[in-house]
C-alpha positions as CSV (number, residue, x, y, z in Angstrom):
1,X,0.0,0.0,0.0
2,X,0.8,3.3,-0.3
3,X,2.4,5.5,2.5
4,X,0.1,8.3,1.8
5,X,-2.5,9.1,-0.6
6,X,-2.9,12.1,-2.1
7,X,-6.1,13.9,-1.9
8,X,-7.9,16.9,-3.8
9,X,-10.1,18.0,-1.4
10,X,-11.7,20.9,-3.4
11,X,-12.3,18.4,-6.1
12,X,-14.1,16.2,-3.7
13,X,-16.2,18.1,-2.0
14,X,-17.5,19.7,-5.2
15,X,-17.8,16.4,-6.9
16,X,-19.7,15.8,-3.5
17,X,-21.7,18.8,-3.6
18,X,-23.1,18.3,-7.4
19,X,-24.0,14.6,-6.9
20,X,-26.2,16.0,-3.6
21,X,-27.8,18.8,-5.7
22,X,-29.1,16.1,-8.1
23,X,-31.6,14.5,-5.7
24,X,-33.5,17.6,-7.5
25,X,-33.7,20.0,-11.2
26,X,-35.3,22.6,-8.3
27,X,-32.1,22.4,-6.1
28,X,-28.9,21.5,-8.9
29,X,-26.8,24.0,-8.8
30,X,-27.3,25.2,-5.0
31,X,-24.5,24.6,-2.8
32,X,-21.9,26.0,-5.8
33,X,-23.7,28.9,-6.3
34,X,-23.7,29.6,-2.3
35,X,-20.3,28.7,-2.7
36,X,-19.7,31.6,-5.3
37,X,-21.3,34.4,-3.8
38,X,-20.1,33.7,-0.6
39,X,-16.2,33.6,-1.7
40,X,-16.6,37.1,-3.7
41,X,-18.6,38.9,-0.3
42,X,-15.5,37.3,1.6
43,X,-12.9,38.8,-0.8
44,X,-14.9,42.1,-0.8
45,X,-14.7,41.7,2.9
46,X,-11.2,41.2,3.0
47,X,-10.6,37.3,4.0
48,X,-7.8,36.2,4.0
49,X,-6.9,33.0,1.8
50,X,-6.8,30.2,4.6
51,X,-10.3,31.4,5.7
52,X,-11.7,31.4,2.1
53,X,-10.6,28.0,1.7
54,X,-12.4,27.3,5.1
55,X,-15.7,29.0,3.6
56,X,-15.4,26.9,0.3
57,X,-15.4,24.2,2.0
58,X,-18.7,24.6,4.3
59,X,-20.6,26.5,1.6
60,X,-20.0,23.6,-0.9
61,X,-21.0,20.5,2.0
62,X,-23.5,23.4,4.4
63,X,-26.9,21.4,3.7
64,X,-25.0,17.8,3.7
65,X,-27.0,17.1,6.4
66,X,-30.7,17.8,4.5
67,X,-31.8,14.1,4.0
68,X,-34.6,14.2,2.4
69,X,-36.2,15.7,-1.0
70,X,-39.0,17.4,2.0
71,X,-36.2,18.8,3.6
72,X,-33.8,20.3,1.1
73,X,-37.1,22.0,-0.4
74,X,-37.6,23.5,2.8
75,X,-33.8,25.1,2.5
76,X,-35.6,27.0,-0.6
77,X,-38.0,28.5,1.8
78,X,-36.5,32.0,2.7
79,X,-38.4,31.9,5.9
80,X,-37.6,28.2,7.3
81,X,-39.6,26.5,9.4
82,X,-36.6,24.7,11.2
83,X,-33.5,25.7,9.5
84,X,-31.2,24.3,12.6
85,X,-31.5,20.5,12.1
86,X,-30.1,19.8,9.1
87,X,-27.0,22.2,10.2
88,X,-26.7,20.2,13.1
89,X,-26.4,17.0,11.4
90,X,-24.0,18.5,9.1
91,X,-21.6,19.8,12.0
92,X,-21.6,16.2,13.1
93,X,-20.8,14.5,10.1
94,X,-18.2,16.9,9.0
95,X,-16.5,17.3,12.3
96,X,-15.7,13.3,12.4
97,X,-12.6,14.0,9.5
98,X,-10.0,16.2,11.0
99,X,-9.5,18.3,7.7
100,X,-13.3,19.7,7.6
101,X,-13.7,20.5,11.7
102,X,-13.1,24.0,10.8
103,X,-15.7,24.0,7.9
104,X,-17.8,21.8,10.0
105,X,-18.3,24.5,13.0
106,X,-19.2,26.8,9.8
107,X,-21.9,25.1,8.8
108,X,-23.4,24.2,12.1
109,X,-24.4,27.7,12.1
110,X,-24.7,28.8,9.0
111,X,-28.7,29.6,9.5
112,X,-28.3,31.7,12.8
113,X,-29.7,35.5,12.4
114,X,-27.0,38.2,13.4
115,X,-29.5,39.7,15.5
116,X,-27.5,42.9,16.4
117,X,-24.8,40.9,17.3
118,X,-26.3,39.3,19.6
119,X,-26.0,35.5,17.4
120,X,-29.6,34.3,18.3
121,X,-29.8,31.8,19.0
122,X,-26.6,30.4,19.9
123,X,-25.2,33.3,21.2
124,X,-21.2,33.8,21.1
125,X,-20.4,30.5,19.0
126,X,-21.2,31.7,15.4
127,X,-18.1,32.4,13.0
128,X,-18.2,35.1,10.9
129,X,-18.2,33.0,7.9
130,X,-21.4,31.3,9.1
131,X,-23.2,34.5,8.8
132,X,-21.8,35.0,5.3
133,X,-22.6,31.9,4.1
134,X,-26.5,32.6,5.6
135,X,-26.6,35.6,3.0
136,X,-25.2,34.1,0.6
137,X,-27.6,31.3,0.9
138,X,-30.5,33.3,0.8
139,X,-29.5,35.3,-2.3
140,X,-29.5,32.4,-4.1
141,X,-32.5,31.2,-2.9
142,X,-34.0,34.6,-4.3
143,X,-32.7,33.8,-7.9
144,X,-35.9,33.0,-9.7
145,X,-34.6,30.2,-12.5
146,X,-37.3,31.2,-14.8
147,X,-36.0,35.0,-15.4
148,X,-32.9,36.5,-16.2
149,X,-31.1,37.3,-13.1
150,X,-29.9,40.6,-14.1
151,X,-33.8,41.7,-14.3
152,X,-34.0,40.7,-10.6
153,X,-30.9,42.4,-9.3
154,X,-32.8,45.3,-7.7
155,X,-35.5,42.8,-5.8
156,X,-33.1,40.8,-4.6
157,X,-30.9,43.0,-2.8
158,X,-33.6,45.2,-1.2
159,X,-34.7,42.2,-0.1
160,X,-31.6,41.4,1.7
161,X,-31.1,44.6,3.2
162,X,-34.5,44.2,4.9
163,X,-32.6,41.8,7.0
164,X,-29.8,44.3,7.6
165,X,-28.5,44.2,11.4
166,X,-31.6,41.5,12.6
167,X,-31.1,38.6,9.9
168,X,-27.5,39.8,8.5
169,X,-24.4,41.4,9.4
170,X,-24.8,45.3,8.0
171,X,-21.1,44.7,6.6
172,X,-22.2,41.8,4.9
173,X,-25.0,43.3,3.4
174,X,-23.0,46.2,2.3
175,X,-20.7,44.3,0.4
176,X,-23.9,42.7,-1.8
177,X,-24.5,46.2,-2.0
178,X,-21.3,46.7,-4.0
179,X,-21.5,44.0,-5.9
180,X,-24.6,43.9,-7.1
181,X,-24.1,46.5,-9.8
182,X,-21.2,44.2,-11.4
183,X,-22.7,41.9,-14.3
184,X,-20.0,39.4,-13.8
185,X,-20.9,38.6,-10.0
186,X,-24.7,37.7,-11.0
187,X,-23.3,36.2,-14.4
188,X,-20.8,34.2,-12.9
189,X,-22.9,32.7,-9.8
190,X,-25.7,31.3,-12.0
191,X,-23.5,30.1,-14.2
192,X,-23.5,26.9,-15.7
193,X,-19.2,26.9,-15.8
194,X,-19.4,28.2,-11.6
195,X,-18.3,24.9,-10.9
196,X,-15.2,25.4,-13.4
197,X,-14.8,29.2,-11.4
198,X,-14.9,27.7,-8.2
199,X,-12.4,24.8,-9.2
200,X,-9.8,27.5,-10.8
201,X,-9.9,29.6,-7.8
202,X,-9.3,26.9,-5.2
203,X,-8.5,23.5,-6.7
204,X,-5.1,23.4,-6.5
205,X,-4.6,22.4,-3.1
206,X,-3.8,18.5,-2.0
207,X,-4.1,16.7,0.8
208,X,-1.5,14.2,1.2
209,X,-3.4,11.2,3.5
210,X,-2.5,8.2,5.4
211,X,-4.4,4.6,4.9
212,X,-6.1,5.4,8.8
213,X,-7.0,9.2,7.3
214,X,-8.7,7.6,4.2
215,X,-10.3,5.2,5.9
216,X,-11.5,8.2,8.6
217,X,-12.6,10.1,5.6
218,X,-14.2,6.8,4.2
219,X,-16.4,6.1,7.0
220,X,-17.4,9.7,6.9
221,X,-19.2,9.6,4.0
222,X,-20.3,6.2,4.7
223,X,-22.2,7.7,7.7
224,X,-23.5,10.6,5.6
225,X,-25.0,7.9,3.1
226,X,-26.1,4.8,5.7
227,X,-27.8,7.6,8.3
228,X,-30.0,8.6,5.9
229,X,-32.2,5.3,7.2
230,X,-31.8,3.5,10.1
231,X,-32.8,0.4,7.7
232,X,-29.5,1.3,6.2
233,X,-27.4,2.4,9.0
234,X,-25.1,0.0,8.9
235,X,-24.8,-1.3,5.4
236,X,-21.4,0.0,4.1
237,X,-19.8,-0.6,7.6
238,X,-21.1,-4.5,7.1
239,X,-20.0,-4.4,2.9
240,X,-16.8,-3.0,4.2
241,X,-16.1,-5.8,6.7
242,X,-17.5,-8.7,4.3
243,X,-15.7,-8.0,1.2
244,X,-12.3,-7.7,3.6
245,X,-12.9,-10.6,5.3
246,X,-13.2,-12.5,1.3
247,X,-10.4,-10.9,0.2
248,X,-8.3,-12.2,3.1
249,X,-9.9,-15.8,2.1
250,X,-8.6,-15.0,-1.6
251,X,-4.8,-14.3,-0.4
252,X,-4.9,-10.4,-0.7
253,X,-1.7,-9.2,1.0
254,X,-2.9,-6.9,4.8
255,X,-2.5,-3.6,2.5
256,X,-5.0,-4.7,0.0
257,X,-7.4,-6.4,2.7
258,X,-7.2,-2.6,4.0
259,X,-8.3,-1.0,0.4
260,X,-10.7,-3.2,-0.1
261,X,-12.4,-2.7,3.7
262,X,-11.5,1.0,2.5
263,X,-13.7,0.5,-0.8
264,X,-16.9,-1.3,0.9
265,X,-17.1,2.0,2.6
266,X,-16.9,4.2,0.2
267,X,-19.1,2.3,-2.2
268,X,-22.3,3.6,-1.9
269,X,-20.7,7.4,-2.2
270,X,-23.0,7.9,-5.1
271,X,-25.6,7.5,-3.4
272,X,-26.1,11.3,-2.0
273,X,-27.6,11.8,-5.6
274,X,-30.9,9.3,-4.3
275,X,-33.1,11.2,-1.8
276,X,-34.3,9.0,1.5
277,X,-37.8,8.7,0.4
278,X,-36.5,6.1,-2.4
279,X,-34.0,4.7,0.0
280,X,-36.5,3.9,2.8
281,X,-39.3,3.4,0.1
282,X,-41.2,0.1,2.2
283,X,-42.0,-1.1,-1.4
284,X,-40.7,-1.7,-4.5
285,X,-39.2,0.9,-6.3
286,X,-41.4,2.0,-9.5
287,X,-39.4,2.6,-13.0
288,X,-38.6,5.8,-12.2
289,X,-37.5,5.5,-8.9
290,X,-34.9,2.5,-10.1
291,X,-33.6,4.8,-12.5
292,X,-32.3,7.1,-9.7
293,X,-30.9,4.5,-7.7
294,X,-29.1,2.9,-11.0
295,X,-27.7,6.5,-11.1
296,X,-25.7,5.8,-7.6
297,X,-22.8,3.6,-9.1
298,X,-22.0,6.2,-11.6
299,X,-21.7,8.9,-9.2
300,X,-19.7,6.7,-7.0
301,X,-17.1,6.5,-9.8
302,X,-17.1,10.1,-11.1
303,X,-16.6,11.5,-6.9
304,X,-13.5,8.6,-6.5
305,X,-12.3,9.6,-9.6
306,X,-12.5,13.8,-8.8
307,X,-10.8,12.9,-5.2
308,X,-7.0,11.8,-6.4
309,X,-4.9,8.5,-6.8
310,X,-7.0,6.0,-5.2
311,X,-5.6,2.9,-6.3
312,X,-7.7,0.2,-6.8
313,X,-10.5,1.8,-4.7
314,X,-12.7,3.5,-7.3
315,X,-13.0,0.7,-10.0
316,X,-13.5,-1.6,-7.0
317,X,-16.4,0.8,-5.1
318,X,-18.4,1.4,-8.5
319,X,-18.0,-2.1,-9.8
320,X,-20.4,-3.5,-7.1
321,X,-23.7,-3.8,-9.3
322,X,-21.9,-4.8,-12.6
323,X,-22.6,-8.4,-13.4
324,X,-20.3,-11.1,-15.0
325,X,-22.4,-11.3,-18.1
326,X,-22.6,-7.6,-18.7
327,X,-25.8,-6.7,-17.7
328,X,-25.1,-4.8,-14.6
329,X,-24.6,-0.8,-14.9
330,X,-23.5,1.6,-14.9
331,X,-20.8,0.8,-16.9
332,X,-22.1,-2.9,-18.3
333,X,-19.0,-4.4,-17.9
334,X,-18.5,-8.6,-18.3
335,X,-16.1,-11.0,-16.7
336,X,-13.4,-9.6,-19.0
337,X,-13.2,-6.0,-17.4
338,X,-13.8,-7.0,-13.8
339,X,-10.8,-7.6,-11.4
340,X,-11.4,-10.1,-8.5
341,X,-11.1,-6.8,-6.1
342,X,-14.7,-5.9,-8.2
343,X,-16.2,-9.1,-8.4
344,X,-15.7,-9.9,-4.3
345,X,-16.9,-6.3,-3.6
346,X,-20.3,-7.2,-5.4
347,X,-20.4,-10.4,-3.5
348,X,-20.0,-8.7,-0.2
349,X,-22.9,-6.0,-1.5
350,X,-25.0,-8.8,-2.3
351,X,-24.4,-10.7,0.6
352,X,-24.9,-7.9,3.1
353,X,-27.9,-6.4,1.7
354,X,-29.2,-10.2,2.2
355,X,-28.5,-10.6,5.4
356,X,-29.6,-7.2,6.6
357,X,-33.1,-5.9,7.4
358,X,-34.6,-4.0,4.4
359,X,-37.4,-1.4,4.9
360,X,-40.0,-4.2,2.4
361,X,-38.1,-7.2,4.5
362,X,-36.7,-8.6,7.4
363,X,-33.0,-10.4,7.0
364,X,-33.1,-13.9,6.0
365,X,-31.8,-16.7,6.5
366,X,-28.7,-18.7,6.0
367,X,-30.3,-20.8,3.6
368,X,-32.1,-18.1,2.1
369,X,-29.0,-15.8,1.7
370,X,-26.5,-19.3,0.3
371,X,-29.8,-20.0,-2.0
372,X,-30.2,-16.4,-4.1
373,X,-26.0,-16.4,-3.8
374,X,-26.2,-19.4,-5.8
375,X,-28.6,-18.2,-8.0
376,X,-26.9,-15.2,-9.0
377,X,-23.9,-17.2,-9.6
378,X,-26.2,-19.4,-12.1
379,X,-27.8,-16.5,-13.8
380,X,-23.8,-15.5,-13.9
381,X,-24.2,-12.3,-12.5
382,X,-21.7,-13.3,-9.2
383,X,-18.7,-14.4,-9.5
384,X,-19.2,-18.2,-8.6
385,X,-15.3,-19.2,-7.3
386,X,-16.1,-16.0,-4.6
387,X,-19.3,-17.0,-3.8
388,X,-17.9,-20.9,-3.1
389,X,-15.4,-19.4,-0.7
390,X,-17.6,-17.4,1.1
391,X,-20.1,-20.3,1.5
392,X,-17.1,-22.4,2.6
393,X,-16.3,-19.9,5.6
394,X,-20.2,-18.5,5.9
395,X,-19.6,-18.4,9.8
396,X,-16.5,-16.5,9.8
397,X,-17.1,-13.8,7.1
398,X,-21.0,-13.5,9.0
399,X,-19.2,-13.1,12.5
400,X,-16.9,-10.3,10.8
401,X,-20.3,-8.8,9.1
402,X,-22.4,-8.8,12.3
403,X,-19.3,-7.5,14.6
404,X,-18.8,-4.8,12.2
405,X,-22.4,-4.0,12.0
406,X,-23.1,-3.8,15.5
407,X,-20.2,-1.3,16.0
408,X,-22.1,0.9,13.2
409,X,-25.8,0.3,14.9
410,X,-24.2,1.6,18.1
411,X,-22.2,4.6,16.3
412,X,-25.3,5.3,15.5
413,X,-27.5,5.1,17.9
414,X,-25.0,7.9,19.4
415,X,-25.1,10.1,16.7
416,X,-29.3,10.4,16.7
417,X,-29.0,10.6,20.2
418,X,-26.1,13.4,20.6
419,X,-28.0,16.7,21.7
């Protein structure tokens, strides 16, 4: 394995950002046009560069914790009815990876009113740049999509400065103020190419990680996807242990056990483009439901791929739902382009999402779980030399399944928990 891996953190969390602005047409775009406007009021406002970076960052990941399609419409309210949760749940997730704890206190309060300077209501904690990133939020929220912006320049900031010293900070408003009469600023934030802006401006700065500072950014995201549902709570965590538990059985050397524990987590990545209602849907999915969830291996490969030299991870992670015969997706691979690191992936998938509660079933059986194993390996959609081995050591590979599934369960039960 590699001593370090190095990481383009910019890259990622836009990559991120854009697959989480799909769940909707009424939301794409959001988080890189917050991201926009808020780095050209912080320039205008005299940031420095470390804290810019900082604000990126939380403007491009500040609603990561808006689960549902319900609740990131309710972000596109300008007066929210609870516009704290989600922020909450973002601070928490983001905090978890050492690199984001500064972004993450950000976005915990990136909805808080100035209120005179008062910080209602959690007086004395806010960050300046969580106030920024509040206007910034809200402008765009004010962009109607069906009119030119420039015809809704005027609107938009008196609206704003309605809010001046209660909702916003007066300086902050000011510097809308000044920029509202530049075309570019309006031009540039509704953009189509603001993602290309954004990544100019502040791409060029890598991370260089360890295999434990991966794995810690990893789990991160695995939490983000599997806490979406307590029916999926722990499903990475359990693909994650599986598939390294069969690589061991296979003769992978400790480092590539360690990617490939590293790759279950990250594996369902792609799945921040599927809102909860389809993932907690107690039924099964109609045709256009699938086709969103289909949608979740190819942003899983596209986010890896924007994030650096990964290895092995990315074409492992995304391969989990292509099949031996080519049918799977997204890419329709066939036994000729899948390495064993893909195929035992997809076995682990298979097998944990079989062994787990769904929201339309409960877990089944042994027999039940060896029997639609073996069926997939007829229908050749499994790889049938993996599946063997697995059946072979069923007991051990469950044991490391369950153990590493009861660690998540617990993890979190914490997290819902933690006031």
């Amino acid at each position: 394995m590699k001593d370090r891996f190095h990481i383009n953190l910019f890259n990622m969390v836009m990559s991120t950002a854009s697959a989480v602005d799909l769940v909707s047409p009424l939301i794409a775009g959001h988080h890189l046009r917050v991201a926009y406007i808020a780095v050209a009021l912080g320039e205008r406002l005299g940031f420095s560069q470390e804290r810019l970076q900082d604000l990126v960052l939380a403007c491009t990941l500040h609603d990561i914790g808006a689960f549902s399609l319900k609740q990131r419409f309710d972000t596109l309210e300008f007066e929210m009815s609870d516009p704290h949760t989600h922020a909450e749940l973002g601070y928490r997730f983001l905090s978890r990876f050492d690199f984001l704890k500064q972004a993450a206190g950000v976005v915990r309060y990136h909805h808080n009113n100035w209120a005179g300077g008062k910080g209602a209501p959690f007086a004395g904690k806010v960050d300046e740049a969580s106030y920024l990133i509040h206007l910034a939020d809200r402008v765009d929220v004010l962009i109607a999509r069906d009119r030119h912006v420039l015809t809704q320049v005027s609107s938009i900031v008196s609206r704003i400065a309605e809010g001046a010293g209660t909702r916003f900070v007066p300086a902050h408003v000011e510097a809308l103020r000044e920029l509202a009469s530049k075309e570019y600023f309006w031009l540039d934030a509704t953009s189509a190419s603001v993602d290309a802006i954004l990544r100019k401006r502040f791409a060029g700065t890598m991370l260089a990680l360890d295999a434990a500072e991966l794995e810690s950014l990893a789990r991160m995201f695995a939490n983000i996807i599997d806490f979406k549902s307590p029916f999926t709570s722990t499903h990475s965590s359990g693909v994650a242990a599986t598939a390294e538990a069969v690589s061991r059985l296979l003769g992978f050397t400790e480092d590539d056990a360690k990617l490939m524990r590293i790759a279950g987590l990250f594996h369902d990545i792609g799945k921040l483009a599927v809102p909860a209602e389809i993932l907690e849907k107690p039924a099964p999915l109609d045709e256009s439901e699938f086709s969103v969830m289909r949608s979740h291996t190819y942003h899983t490969r596209r986010v890896l791929d924007s994030i650096g030299e990964l290895g092995p991870i990315p074409e492992w992670a995304a391969s989990h739902h292509e099949k031996l015969d080519s049918t799977g997706y997204p890419f329709h691979h066939g036994a000729d382009d899948l390495s064993v690191g893909a195929r035992a992936l997809a076995v682990a998938d298979v097998f944990t999402a079989l062994a787990e509660d769904r929201p339309y079933r409960k877990a089944m059986s042994r027999s039940g779980v060896v029997e639609v194993l073996q069926e997939f390996v007829g229908k050749r959609h499994l790889d049938g030399d993996i599946v063997q081995l697995l059946v072979a050591n069923y007991a051990e590979v469950d044991r490391a399944r369950q153990a590493a599934q009861e660690c998540a369960r617990e993890e979190y039960r914490r997290f819902v928990h933690t006031e």
